[in-house]
C-alpha positions as CSV (number, residue, x, y, z in Angstrom):
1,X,39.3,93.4,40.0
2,X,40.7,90.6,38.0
3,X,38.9,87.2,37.9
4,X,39.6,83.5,36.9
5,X,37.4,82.5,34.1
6,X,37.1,78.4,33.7
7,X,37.7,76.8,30.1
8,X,33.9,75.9,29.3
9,X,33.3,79.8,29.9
10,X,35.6,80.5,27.7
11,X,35.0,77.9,24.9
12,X,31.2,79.2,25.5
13,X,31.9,83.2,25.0
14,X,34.4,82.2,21.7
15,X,30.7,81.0,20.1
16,X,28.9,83.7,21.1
17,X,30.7,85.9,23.5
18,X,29.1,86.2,26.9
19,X,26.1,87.6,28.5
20,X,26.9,89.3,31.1
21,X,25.7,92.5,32.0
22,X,22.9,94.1,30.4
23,X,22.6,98.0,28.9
24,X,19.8,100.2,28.3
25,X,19.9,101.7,25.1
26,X,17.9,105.1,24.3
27,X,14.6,103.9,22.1
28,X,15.9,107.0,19.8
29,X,19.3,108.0,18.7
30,X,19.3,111.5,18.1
31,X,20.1,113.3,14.3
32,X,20.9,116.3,12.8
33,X,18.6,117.1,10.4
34,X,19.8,120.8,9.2
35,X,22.0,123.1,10.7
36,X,23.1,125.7,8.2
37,X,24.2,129.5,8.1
38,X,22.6,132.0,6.1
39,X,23.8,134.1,5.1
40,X,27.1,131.8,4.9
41,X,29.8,134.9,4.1
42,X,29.0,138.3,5.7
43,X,31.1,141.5,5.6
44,X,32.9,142.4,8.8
45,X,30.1,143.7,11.8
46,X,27.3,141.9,9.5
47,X,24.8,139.3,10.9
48,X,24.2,135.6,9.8
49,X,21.5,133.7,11.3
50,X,22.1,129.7,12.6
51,X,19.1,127.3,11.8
52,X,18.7,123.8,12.8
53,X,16.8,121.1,12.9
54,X,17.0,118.0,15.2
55,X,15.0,114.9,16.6
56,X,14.9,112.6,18.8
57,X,17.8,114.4,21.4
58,X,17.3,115.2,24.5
59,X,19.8,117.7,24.9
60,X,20.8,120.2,22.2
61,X,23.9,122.8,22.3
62,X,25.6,125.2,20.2
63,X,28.9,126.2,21.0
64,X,30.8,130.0,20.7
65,X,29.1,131.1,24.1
66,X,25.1,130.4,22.4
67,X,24.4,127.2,25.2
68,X,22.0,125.1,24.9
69,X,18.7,125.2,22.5
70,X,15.8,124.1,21.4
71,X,15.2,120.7,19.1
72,X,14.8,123.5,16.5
73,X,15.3,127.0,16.3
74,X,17.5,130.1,14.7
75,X,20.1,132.5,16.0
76,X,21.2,135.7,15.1
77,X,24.6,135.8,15.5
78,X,27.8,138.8,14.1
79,X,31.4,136.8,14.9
80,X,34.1,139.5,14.5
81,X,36.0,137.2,12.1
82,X,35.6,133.5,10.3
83,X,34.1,131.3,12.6
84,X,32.7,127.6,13.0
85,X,30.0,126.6,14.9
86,X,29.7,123.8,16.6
87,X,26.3,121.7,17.0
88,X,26.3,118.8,20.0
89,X,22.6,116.4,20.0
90,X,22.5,114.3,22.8
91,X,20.3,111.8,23.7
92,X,20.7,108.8,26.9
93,X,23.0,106.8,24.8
94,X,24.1,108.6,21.5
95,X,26.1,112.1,21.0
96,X,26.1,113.5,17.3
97,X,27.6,116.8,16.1
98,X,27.5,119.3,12.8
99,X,29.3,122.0,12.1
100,X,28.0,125.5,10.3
101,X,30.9,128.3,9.1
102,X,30.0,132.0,9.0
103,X,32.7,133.4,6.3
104,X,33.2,137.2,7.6
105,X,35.4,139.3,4.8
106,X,37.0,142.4,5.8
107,X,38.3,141.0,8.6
108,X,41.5,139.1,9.9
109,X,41.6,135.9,8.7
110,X,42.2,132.9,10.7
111,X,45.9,131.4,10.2
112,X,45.6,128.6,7.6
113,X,47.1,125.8,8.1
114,X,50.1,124.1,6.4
115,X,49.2,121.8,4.2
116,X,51.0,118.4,4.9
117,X,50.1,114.9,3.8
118,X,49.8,113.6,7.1
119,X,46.6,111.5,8.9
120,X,46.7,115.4,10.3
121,X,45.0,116.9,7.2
122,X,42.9,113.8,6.5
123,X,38.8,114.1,6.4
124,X,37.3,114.0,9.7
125,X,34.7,111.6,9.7
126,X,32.2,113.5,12.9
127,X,29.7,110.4,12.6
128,X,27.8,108.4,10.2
129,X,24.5,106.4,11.2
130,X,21.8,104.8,10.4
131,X,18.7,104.8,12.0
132,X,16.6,102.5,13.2
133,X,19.5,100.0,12.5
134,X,17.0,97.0,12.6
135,X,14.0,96.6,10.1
136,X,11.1,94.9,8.3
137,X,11.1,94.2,4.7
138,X,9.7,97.6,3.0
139,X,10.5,99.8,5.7
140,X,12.6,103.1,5.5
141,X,15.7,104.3,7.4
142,X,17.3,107.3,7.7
143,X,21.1,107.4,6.9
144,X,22.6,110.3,8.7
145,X,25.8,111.8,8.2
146,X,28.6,114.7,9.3
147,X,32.1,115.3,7.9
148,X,34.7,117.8,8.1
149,X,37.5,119.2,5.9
150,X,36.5,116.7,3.1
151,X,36.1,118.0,-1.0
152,X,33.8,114.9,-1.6
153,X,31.4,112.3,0.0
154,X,30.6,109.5,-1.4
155,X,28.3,106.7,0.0
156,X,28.0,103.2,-2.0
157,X,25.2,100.7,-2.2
158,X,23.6,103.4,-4.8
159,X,23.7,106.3,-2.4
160,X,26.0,108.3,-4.5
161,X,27.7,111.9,-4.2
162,X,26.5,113.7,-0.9
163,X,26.8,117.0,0.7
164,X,29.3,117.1,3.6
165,X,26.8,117.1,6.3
166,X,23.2,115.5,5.6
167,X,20.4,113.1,5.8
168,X,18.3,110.4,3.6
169,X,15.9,108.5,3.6
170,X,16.7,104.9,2.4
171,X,14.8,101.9,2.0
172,X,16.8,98.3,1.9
173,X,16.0,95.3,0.8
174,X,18.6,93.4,2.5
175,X,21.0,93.2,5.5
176,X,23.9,95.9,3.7
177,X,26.4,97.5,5.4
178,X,27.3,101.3,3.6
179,X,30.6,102.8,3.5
180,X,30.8,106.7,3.4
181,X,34.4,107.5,1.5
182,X,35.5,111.5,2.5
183,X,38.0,112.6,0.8
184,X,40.3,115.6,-0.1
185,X,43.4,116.6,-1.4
186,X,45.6,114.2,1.3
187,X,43.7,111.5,1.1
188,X,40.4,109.7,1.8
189,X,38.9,108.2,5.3
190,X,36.1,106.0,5.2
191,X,33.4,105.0,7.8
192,X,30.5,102.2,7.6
193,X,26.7,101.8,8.9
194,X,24.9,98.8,9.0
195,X,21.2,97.9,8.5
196,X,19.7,94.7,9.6
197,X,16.1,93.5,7.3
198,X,13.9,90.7,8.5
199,X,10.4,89.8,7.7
200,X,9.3,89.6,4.2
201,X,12.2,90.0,2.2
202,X,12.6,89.0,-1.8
203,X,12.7,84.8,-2.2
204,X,16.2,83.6,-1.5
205,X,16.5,82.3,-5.3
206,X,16.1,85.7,-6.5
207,X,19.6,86.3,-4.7
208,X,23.1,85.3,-6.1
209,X,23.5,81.8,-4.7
210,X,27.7,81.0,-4.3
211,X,27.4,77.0,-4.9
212,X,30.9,76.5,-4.3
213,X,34.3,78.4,-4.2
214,X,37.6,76.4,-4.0
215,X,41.1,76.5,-4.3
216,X,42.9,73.1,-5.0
217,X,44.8,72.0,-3.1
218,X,44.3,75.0,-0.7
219,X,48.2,74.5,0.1
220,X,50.7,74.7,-2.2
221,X,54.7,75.0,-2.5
222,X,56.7,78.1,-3.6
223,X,56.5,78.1,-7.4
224,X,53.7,76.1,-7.8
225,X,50.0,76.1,-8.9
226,X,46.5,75.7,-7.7
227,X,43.0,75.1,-9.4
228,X,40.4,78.0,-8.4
229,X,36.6,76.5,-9.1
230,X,33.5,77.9,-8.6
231,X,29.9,77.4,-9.3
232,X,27.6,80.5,-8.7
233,X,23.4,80.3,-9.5
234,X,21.7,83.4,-10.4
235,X,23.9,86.1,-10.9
236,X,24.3,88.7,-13.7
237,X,28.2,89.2,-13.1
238,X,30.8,87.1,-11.3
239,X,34.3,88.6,-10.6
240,X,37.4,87.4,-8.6
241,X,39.9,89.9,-7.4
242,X,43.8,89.4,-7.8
243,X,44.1,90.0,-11.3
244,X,41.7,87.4,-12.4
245,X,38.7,89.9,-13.3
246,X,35.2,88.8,-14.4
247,X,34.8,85.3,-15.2
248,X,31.6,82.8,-16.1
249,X,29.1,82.2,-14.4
250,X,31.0,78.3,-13.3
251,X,34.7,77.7,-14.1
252,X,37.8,77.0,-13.0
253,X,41.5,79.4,-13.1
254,X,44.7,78.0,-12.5
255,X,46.7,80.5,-10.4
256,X,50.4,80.6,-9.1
257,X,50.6,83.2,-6.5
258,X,54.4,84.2,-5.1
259,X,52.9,84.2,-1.7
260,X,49.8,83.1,0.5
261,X,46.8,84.8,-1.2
262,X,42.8,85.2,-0.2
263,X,40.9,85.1,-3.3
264,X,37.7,86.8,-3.1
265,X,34.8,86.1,-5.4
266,X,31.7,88.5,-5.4
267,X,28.3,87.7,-7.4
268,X,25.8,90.2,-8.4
269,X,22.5,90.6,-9.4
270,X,20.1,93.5,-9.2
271,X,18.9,92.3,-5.5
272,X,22.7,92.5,-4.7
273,X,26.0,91.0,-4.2
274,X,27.4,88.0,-2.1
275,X,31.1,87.3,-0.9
276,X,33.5,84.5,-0.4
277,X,37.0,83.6,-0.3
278,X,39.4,81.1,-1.2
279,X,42.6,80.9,0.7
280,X,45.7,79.6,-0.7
281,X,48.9,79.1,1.3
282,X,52.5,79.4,-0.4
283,X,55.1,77.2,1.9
284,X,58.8,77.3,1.4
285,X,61.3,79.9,0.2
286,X,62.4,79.7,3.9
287,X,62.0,82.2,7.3
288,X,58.5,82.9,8.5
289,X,55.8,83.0,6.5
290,X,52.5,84.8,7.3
291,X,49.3,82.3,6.5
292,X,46.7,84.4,7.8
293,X,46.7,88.1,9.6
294,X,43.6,88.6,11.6
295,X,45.1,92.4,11.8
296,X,44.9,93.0,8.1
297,X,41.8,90.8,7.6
298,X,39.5,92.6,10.5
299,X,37.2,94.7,8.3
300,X,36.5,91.4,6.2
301,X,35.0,89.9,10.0
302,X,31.9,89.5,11.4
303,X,31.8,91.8,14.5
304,X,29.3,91.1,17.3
305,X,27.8,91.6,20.8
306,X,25.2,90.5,23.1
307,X,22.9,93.4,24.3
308,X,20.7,91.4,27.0
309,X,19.8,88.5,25.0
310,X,19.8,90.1,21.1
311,X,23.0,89.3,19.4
312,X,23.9,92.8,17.9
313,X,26.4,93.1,14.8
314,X,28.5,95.9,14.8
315,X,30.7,97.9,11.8
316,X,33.7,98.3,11.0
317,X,35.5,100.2,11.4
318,X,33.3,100.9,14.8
319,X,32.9,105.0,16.6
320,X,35.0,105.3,19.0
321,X,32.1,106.5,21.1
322,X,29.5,103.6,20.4
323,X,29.0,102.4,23.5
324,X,27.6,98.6,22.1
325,X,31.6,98.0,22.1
326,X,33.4,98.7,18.4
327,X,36.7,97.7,16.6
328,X,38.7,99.8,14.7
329,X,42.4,100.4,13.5
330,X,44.1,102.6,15.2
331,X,47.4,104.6,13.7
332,X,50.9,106.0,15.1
333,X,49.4,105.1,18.6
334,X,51.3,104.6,21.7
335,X,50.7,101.4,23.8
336,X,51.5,100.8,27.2
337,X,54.7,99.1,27.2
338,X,55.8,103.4,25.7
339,X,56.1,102.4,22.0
340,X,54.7,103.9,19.0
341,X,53.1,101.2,16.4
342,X,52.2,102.0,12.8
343,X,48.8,100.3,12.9
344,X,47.3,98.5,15.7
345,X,43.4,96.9,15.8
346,X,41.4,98.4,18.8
347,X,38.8,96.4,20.2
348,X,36.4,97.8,23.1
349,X,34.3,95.3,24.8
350,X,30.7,96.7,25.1
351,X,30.4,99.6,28.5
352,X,29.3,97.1,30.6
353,X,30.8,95.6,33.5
354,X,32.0,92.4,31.7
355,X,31.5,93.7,29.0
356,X,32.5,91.6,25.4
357,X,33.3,92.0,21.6
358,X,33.9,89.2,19.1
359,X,34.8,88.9,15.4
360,X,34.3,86.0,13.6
361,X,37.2,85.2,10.5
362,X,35.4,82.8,8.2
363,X,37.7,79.7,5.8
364,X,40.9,80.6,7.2
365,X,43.1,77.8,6.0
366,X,45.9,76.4,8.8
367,X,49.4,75.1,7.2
368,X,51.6,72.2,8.7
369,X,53.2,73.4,11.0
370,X,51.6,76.5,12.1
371,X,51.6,79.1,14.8
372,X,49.3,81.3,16.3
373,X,51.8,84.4,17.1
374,X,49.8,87.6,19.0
375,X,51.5,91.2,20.5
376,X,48.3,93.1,22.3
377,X,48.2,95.1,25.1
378,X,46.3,98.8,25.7
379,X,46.5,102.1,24.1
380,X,48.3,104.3,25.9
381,X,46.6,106.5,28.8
382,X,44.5,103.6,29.6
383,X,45.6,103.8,33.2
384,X,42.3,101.5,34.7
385,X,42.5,99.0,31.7
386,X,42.1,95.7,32.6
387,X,41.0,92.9,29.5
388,X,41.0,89.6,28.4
389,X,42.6,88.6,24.9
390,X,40.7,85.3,23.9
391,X,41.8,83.9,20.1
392,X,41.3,80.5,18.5
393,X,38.9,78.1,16.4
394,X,35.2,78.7,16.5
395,X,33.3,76.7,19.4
396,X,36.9,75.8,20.8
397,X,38.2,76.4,23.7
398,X,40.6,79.3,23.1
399,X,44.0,78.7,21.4
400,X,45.7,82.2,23.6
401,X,44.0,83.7,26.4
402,X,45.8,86.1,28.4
403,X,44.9,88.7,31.1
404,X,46.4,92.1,30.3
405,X,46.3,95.2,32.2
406,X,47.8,98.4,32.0
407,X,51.0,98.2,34.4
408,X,51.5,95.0,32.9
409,X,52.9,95.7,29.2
410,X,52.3,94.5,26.1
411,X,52.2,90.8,25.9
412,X,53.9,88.7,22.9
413,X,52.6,85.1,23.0
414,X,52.9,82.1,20.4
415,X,51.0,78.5,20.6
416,X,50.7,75.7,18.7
417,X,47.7,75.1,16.1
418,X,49.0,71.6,14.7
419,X,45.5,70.2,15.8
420,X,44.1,72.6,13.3
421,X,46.9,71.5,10.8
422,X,45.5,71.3,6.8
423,X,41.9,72.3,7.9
424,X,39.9,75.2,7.0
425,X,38.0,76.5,9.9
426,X,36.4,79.7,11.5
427,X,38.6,81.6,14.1
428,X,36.8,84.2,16.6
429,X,38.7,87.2,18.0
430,X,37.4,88.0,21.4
431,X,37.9,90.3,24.1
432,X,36.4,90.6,27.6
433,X,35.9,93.1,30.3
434,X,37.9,91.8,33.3
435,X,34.8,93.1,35.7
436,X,34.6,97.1,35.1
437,X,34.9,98.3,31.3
438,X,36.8,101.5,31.8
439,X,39.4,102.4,29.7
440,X,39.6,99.1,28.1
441,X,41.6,100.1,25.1
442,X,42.3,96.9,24.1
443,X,45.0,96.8,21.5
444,X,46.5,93.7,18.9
445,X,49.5,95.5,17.9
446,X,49.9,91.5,15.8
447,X,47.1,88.0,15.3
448,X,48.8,86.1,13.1
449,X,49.0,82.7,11.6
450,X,53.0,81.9,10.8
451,X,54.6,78.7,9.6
């Protein structure tokens, strides 16, 4: 069922989305402790045994004709050749899985694949979570993670080199989001988890402080030049990416990018590190020119969702089963006007009937003259998909908003942001359950600011 939603609705969800519809999530997302073979190679018509440990499921399942299971337990178990097996935890909201091989020598071996550097033979990120996801000051979480066909795991912020499949127990000081890198011999795939801290946390002074980050004038012609200054309080090490490398603690750098660059400076201390950006716009040189992408800049947003009335942050990129909404890229995929696109973003409103999901770009800089050009439609297969694409300046009304569902193509639509001309301002990226949220694969196959 499609609706008509009035202006102040829509300047309303573009600040913080909308409410409708409440979820109830599980008090207790399930995880995988252990779940290992021993022993893990066997001669042919030898026995391994399956252990595991898991909490806070409800439901827990092995696969290879075993069934379902206790939260913890063991298994005998002789396969007649190499085999994986295939742990599934579920609890009312959350499904996780873990995999354990049995090696068997002596017998036929399983055909190996080709090797081929395609997304094919990437690392298969199963999931990576964090648990509880929300905090006090001093309190631990437990990061829980499962990959496949990956030589290495790494996860930042200090967690370091990990086993392929695993748990910790971390304690932060501060809202962080971690990024687990898998990689192998093709490549490398990478997956975040957030943790939210409130209560008593460190004084604000003993975090870097960013006083001020500019580029000037943020607009400049082809061939020229622009002043970079900053001013940064209590950090140990201040660097800015594009070449300029670590600078002083307060400064200035003229640069003379060839085209429209985001400058990103990062300050760090031993309580962490803060981010922010300076945009600088190159005009001339004729044709189109790209100011901004909101494609190519989505894992540098701020991704949200109401769940009743608790605004509710979410990663990127997101799982494709979270069902709190997620955005994520999305490669070689097929929309539904039957073409394949290299790259497209996916945003899923939350599994709600009018459901939502809004990202927040921060100090994008609009040129004279400036467009806002986007392509979206839905992922192909999405038969009962039926969204709303909302786009424009924080606490707006929206610049684009366009109904799209599935028998209806992809949509490419352009509009005018000369209101917004020479002004660096906040943009939201929004998209809204028409009434039921199935199959919503919503798809921006382009968001971009042109001039």
């Amino acid at each position: 069922m499609r609706k008509l939603i009035p202006l102040s609705l829509l300047a309303m969800m573009l600040v913080v989305g909308c409410t409708c519809g409440g979820i109830t999530i599980g008090s207790q997302q399930p995880i995988i402790n252990s779940f290992n073979a021993s022993p893990a190679s066997v001669s042919a018509g030898e026995s391994s045994t399956l252990s595991w440990t898991v909490t806070g499921a409800t439901s827990v399942s092995i696969d290879q004709g075993i069934g379902n299971v206790a939260l913890m337990g063991s298994r005998v178990v002789a396969p007649p050749a190499t085999a994986i097996y295939t742990l599934t935890a579920s609890s009312s909201s959350v499904t996780v899985t873990a995999t354990a091989q049995v090696v068997v020598s002596g017998a036929a071996p399983p055909p190996s694949p080709t090797p081929s550097p395609t997304p094919t033979g990437l690392p298969v990120i199963n999931y990576f979570t964090i648990y509880p996801s929300s905090v006090t000051f001093g309190s631990s979480v437990t990061m829980s993670w499962s990959v496949t066909n990956a030589t290495a795991v790494t996860i930042d912020n200090g967690v370091g080199t990990m086993p392929v499949s695993g748990s910790t127990t971390i304690m932060p000081v501060a809202d962080t989001i971690y990024t687990l890198t898998a990689t192998n011999a093709v490549g490398s795939r990478m997956a975040t988890a957030s943790v939210m801290v409130s209560g008593i946390s460190p004084p604000s002074g003993d975090m870097p402080v960013i006083d001020y980050f500019t580029a000037a004038p943020p607009i400049i012609s082809s061939g020229g030049s622009t002043m970079l200054s900053w001013s940064i309080t209590n950090a140990t090490s201040v660097v800015i990416d594009n070449g300029i490398g670590t600078v002083a603690s307060s400064g200035s750098s003229l640069v003379s990018p060839d085209v429209s660059t985001n400058y990103t400076l990062t300050a760090i201390n031993a309580y962490g590190y803060i981010n922010q950006t300076a945009s600088v716009l190159v005009t001339g040189g004729g044709g189109v020119t790209t100011a901004y992408d909101f494609v190519e800049q989505a894992p540098s947003a701020y991704w949200w969702t109401i769940i009743g009335s608790t605004l509710t942050p979410l990663p990127f990129p997101g799982a494709l089963n979270d069902n709190r909404g997620f955005a994520t890229y999305q490669n070689n995929i097929k929309l539904n006007d039957g073409n394949t696109y290299t790259r497209v973003l996916e945003t899923h409103p939350q599994w709600v009937n009018n459901g939502w999901i809004s990202g927040k770009y921060t100090g994008v800089t609009v040129p004279p003259g400036a467009k806002l050009r986007i392509k979206v439609g839905l992922i192909n297969g999405a038969s009962a998909g039926d969204v709303i694409f909302n786009i424009g300046k924080l606490g707006d009304p929206a610049t684009i908003n366009t109904n799209v569902f599935y028998a209806g193509g992809v949509k490419t639509l352009e509009s005018d942001l000369s209101a917004y001309a020479g002004q660096t301002i906040d943009f939201v990226l929004n998209v809204n359950a028409n009434g039921s949220s199935g199959q919503d694969w919503a798809a921006w196959a382009e968001a971009k600011i042109i001039y």
